[in-house]
C-alpha positions in Angstrom: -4.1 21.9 -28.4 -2.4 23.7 -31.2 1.4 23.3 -31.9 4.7 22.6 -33.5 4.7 19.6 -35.7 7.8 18.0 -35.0 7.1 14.7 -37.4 9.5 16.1 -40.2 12.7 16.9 -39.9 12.5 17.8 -36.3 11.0 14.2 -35.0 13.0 12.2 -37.4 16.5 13.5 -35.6 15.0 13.0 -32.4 14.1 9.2 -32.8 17.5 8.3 -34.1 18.2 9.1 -31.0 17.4 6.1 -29.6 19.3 3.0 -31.6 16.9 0.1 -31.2 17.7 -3.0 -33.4 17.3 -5.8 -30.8 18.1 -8.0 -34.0 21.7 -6.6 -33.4 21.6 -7.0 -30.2 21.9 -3.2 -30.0 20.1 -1.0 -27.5 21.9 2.0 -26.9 20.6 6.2 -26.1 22.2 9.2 -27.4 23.2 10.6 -24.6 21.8 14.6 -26.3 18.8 13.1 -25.5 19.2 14.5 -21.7 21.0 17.5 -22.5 19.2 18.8 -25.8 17.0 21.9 -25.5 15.0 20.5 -28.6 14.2 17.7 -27.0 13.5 18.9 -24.0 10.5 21.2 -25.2 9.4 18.2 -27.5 9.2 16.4 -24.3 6.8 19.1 -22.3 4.3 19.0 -25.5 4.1 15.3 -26.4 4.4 13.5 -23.4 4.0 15.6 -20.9 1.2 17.7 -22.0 0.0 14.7 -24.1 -0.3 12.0 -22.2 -1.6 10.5 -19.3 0.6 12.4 -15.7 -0.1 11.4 -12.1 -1.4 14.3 -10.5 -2.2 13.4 -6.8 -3.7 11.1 -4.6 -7.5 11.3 -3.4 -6.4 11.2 0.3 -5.2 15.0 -0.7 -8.3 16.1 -2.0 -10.5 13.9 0.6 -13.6 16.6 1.2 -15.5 18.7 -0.7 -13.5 22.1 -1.7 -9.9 20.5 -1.0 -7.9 21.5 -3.8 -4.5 20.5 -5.1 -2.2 22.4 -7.6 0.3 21.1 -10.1 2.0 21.5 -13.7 1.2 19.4 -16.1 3.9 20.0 -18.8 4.3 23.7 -18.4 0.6 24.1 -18.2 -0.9 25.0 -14.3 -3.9 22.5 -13.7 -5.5 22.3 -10.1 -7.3 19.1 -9.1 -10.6 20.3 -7.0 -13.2 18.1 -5.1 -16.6 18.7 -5.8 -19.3 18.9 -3.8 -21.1 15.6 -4.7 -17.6 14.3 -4.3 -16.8 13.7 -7.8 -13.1 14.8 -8.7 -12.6 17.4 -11.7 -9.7 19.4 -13.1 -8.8 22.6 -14.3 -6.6 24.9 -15.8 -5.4 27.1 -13.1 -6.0 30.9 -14.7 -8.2 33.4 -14.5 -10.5 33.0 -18.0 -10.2 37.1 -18.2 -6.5 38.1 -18.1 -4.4 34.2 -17.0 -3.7 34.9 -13.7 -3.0 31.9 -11.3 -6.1 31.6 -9.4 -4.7 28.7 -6.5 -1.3 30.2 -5.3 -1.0 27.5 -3.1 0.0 23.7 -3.1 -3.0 22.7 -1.6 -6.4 24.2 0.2 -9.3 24.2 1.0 -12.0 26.7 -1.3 -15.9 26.4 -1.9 -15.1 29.3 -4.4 -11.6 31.3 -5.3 -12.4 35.1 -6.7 -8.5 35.7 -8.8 -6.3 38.4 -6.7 -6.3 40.0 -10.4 -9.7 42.1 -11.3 -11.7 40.2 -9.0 -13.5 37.9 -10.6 -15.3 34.6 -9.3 -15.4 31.2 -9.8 -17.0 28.0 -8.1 -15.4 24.8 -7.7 -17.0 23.6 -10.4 -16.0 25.9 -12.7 -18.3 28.0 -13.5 -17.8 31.8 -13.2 -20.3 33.2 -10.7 -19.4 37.2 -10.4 -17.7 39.5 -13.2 -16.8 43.0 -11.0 -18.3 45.8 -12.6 -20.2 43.4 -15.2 -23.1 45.9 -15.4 -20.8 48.6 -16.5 -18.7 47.2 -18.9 -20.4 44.7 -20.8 -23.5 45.0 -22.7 -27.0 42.8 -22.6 -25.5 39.9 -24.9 -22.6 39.0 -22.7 -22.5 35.5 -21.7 -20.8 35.0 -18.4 -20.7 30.9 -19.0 -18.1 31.7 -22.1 -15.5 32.8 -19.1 -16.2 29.3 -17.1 -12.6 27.6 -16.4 -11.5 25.2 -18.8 -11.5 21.4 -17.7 -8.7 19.4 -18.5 -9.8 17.1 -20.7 -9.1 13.5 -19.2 -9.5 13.1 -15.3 -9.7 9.2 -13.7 -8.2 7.6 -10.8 -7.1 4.1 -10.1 -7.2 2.8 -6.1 -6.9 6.4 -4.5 -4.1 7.5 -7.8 -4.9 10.5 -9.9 -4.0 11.0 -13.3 -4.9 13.9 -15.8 -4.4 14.3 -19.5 -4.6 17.5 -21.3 -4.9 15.3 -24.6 -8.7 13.7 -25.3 -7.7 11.2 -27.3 -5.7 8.8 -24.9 -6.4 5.3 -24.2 -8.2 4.4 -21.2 -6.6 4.9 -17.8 -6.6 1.4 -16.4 -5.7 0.3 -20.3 -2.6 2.5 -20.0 -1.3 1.4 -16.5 -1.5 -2.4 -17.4 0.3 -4.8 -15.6 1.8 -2.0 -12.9 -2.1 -2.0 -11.5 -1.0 -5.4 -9.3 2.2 -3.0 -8.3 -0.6 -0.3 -7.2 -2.5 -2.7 -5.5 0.6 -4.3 -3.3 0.6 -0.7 -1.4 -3.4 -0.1 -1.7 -4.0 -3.1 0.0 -2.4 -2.9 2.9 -4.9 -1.6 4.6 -8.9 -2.5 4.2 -9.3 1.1 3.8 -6.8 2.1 1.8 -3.9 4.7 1.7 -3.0 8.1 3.1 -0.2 11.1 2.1 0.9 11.7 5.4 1.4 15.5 5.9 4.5 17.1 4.4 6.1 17.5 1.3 9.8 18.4 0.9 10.7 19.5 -2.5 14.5 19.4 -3.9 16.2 20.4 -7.1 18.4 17.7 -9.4 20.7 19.3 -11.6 19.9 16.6 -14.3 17.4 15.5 -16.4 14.3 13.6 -15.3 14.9 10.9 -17.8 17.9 10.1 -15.3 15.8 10.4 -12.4 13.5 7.6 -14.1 16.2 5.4 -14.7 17.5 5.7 -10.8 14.1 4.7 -9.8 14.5 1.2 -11.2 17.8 1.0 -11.2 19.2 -1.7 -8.4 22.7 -1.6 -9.9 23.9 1.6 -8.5 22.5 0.7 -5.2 25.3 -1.3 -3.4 28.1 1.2 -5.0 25.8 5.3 -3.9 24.3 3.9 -0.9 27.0 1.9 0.4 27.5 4.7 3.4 23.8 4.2 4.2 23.8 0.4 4.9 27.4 0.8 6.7 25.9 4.0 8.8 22.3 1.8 9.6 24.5 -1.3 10.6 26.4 0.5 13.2 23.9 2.5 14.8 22.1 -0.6 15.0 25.3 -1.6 16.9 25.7 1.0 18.8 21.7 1.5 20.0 20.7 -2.6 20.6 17.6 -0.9 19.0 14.9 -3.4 18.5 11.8 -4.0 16.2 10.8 -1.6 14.0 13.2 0.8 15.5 15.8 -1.3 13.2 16.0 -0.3 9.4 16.2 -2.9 6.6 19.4 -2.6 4.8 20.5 -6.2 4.0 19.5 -6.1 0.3 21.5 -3.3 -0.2 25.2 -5.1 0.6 23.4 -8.9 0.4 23.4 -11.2 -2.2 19.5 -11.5 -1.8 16.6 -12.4 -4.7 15.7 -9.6 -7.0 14.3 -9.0 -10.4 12.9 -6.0 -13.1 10.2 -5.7 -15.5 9.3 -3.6 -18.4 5.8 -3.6 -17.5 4.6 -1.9 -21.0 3.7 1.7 -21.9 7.2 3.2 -20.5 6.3 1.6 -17.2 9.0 -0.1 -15.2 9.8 -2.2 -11.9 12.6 -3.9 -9.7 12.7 -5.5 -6.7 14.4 -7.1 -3.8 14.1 -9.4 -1.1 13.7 -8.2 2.3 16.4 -9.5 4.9 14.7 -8.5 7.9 11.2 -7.8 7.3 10.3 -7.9 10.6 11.2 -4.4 10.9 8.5 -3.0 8.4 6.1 -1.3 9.6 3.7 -3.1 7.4 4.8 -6.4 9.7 2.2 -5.9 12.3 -0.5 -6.5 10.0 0.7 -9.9 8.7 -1.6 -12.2 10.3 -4.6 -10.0 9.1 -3.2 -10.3 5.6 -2.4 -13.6 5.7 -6.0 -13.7 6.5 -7.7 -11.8 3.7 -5.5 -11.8 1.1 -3.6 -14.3 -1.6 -0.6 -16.1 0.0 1.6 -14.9 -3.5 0.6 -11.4 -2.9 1.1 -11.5 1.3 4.3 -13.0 0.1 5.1 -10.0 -2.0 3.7 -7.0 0.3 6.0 -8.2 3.3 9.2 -9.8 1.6 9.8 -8.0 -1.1 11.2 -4.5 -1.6 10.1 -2.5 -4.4 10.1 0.7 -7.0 7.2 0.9 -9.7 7.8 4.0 -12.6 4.9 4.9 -14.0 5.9 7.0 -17.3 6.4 9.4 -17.3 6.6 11.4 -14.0 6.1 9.1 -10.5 7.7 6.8 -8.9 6.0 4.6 -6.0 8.1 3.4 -3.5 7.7 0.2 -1.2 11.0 -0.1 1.1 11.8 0.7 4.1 9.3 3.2 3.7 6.8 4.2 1.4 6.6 7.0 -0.6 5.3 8.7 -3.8 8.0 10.6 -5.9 6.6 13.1 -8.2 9.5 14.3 -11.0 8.7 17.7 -12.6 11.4 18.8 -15.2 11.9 22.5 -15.0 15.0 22.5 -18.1 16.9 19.4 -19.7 19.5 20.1 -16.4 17.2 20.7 -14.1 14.2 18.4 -12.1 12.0 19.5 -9.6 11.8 16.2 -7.3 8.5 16.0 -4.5 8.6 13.3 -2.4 5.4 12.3 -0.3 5.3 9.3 2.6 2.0 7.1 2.0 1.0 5.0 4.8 -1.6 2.1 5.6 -4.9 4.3 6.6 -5.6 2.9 10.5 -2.0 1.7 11.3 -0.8 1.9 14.9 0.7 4.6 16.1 3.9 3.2 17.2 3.9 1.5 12.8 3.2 5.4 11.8 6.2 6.6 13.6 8.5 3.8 12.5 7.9 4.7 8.6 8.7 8.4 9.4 11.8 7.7 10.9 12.8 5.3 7.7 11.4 8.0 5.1 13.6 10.7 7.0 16.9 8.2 6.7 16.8 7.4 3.5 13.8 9.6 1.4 14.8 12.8 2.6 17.9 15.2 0.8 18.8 15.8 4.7 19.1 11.8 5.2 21.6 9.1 4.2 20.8 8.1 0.8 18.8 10.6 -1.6 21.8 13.4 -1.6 24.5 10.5 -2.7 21.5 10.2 -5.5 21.7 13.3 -6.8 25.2 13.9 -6.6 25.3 10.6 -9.3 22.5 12.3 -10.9 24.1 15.2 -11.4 27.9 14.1 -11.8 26.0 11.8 -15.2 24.3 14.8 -16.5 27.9 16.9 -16.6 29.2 13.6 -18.5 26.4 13.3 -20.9 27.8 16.6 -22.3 31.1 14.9 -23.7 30.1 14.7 -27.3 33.0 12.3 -27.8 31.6 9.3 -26.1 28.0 10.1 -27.3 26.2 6.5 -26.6 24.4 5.3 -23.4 24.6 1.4 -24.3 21.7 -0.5 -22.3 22.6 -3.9 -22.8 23.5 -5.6 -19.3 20.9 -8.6 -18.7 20.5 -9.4 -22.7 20.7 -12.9 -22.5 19.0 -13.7 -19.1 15.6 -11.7 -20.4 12.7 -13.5 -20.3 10.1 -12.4 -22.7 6.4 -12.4 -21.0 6.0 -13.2 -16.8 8.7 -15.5 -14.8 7.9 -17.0 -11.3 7.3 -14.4 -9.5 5.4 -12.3 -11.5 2.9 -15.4 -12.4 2.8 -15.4 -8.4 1.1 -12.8 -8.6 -0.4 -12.7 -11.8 0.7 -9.4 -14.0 2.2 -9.8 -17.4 5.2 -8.0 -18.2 6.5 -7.5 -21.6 10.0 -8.8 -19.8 11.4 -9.8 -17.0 15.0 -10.0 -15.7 16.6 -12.2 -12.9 17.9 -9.8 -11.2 17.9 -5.5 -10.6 21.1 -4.3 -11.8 20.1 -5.4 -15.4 19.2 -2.5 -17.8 16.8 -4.4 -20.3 13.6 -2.5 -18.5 15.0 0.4 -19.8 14.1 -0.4 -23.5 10.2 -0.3 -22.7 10.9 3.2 -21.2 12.3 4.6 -24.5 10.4 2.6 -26.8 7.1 4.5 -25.3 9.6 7.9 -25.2 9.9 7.2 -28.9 6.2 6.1 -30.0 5.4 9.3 -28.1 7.6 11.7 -30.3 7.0 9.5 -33.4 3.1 10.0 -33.2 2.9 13.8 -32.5 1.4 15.0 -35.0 1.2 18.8 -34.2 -2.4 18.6 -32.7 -3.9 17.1 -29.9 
């Protein structure tokens, strides 16, 4: 891909935007660096349309034809099943005048003929019919020259999709690192795996999806913005007797409970929390089969501890009182495009199924008791970050209780952070985040 060299001067004022000089003791973000137009656009080229993105999990894509549509970057892409079942990826425009070939989220098509001029492609790419080909081209045309373009990287970890319109990245499992233990606390749940449960609601954060990150693994906001949800689940629990899994973990949220972050490499980033009543997971039915087949450090993990995994630069996987997959899509520096998805256990009961809808609509969902408090901090921060006269974002809480390399827990269950933290409200995960923001910017070079 062809573009803007922003090495010199552009990159060079965009990297001073983050003051890293750990020597100092000094970690702090211009706060332009959510609100900058600049930036935002250097942003879409060289991270988001040069790096590896999640796209979407195989359980949406499970048979041959199933398609799914997304934007990687400003660029549409749709992920298509093949036939022999392989997974492949391309760039959603007609090859003869651009227009969007999948209108829709998601489908099901053996072949898609553009709404356009009529021409036809197969889900592999290839371009099958040209309307009126024998009248407007002569004998040397070569239909195969209009076959879609495939994105260049495509490759999946544990059900997770991920697509790169840049060739030369590293390896997908290389560029995950230590978050693929995180991955596999969800995957293996269940002995076959995970499922998107139908249903996607979409909302709009008038922020930036830099601040959106952050929230994700940030537990020190947690007891102050959701404060209304635990008091609101602690008196209908009250009022109701309800019992079980009817009952919705909230004790970490006002407790003094165990909890921890990583910077887990790459821009990747993790907290978590104990669990004060993880009897009322859904995932506690299947304890005694875990306990069965898996590591007693990861059982220990999947059932007591709460937790958020950011993958850089657009998802965030959720293990809470629900599960979910979070997809950020930034639109403008003030505005993010938020999807959220429940995942579930593939073959649990009906009665465990039900339970994790009923948490994902309480706390997941902007008509529930915790995501619109989220965006109203989201969005309250953003209108801040425009006061030029208090220009720094200083990430400094936690310095002196980071551990460089794996503590307890995370040699429990044996990833390797670059740091951890004793606890969620600490900010030092953050570093990892804009170190990878910056090598990203730093290295673009003006071609991919």
């Amino acid at each position: 891909m062809e573009g803007t060299n922003f090495r010199a001067p552009e990159a060079a004022r965009l990297l001073k935007m983050v003051d890293d000089r750990p020597a100092e003791r000094v970690f702090r973000v211009d706060r332009s660096i959510y609100t900058d137009p600049e930036v935002f656009d250097a942003e879409i080229k060289h991270i988001f349309e040069g790096n590896w993105i999640f796209a979407c999990h195989e359980s949406q894509v499970a048979n041959p034809g199933d398609y799914f549509s997304i934007e990687v970057g400003r660029q549409p892409v749709v992920i298509w099943r093949q036939p022999d079942g392989e997974i492949k990826g391309f760039i959603n425009a007609c090859s003869h005048r651009a227009a969007i070939l999948m209108p829709y989220r998601q489908g099901n098509a053996k072949t898609i003929t553009c709404r356009f001029h009529g021409w036809t492609y197969g889900c592999e790419g290839r371009c099958m019919r040209i309307k009126g080909e024998d009248t407007g081209y002569d004998g040397s045309f070569d239909r195969a020259h209009y076959n879609l373009k495939e994105v260049p990287r495509i490759a999946a970890y544990r059900g997770f999709v991920f697509v790169s319109l840049a060739a030369n990245v590293a390896p997908l499992e290389d560029f995950l690192g230590a978050t693929k233990a995180w991955i596999d606390l969800m995957v293996d749940q269940s002995p076959d795996g995970l499922e998107v449960v139908p249903g996607a609601p979409s909302y709009m954060i008038g922020g930036n999806w830099k601040m959106q990150a952050e929230n994700g693994v940030d537990g020190y906001h947690v007891s102050t913005v959701h404060r209304v949800f635990a008091t609101t689940m602690s008196a209908r629990q009250s009022r109701d007797n309800r019992q079980g899994m009817a009952q919705t973990e909230a004790g970490r949220i006002v407790g003094n409970v165990p909890t921890a972050s990583y910077d887990l490499g790459n821009g990747h980033m993790a907290i978590w929390a104990t669990h004060t009543t993880p009897e009322v997971r859904p995932i506690w039915e299947a304890r005694e089969r875990l306990k069965a087949t898996l590591p007693a450090g990861k059982v220990d993990w999947i059932l007591n501890k709460g937790r958020n995994l950011m993958l850089f630069p657009n998802v965030l996987l959720m293990d809470n009182p629900s599960t979910q997959i979070r997809v950020m899509k930034p639109i403008a520096p003030d505005r993010t495009e938020v999807t959220v998805y429940c995942v579930a256990p593939k073959g649990e009961s009906k009665a465990a199924r039900s339970a994790r809808l009923r948490k994902f609509e309480d706390f997941y969902l902007t008509a529930g008791m915790a995501t619109s408090d989220d965006i109203s901090a989201l969005e309250d921060t953003y209108a801040g970050s425009l006061a030029r006269y208090t220009p720094w974002n200083e990430m400094v809480r936690g310095w002196d209780a980071t551990v460089k390399g794996p503590d307890a827990e995370a040699k429990k269950l044996g990833f390797e952070p670059v740091t951890s933290n004793p606890n969620w409200d600490h900010e030092i995960l953050f570093h990892g985040f804009y170190r990878q923001w910056a090598k990203l910017i730093g290295n673009s070079n003006g071609k991919r």
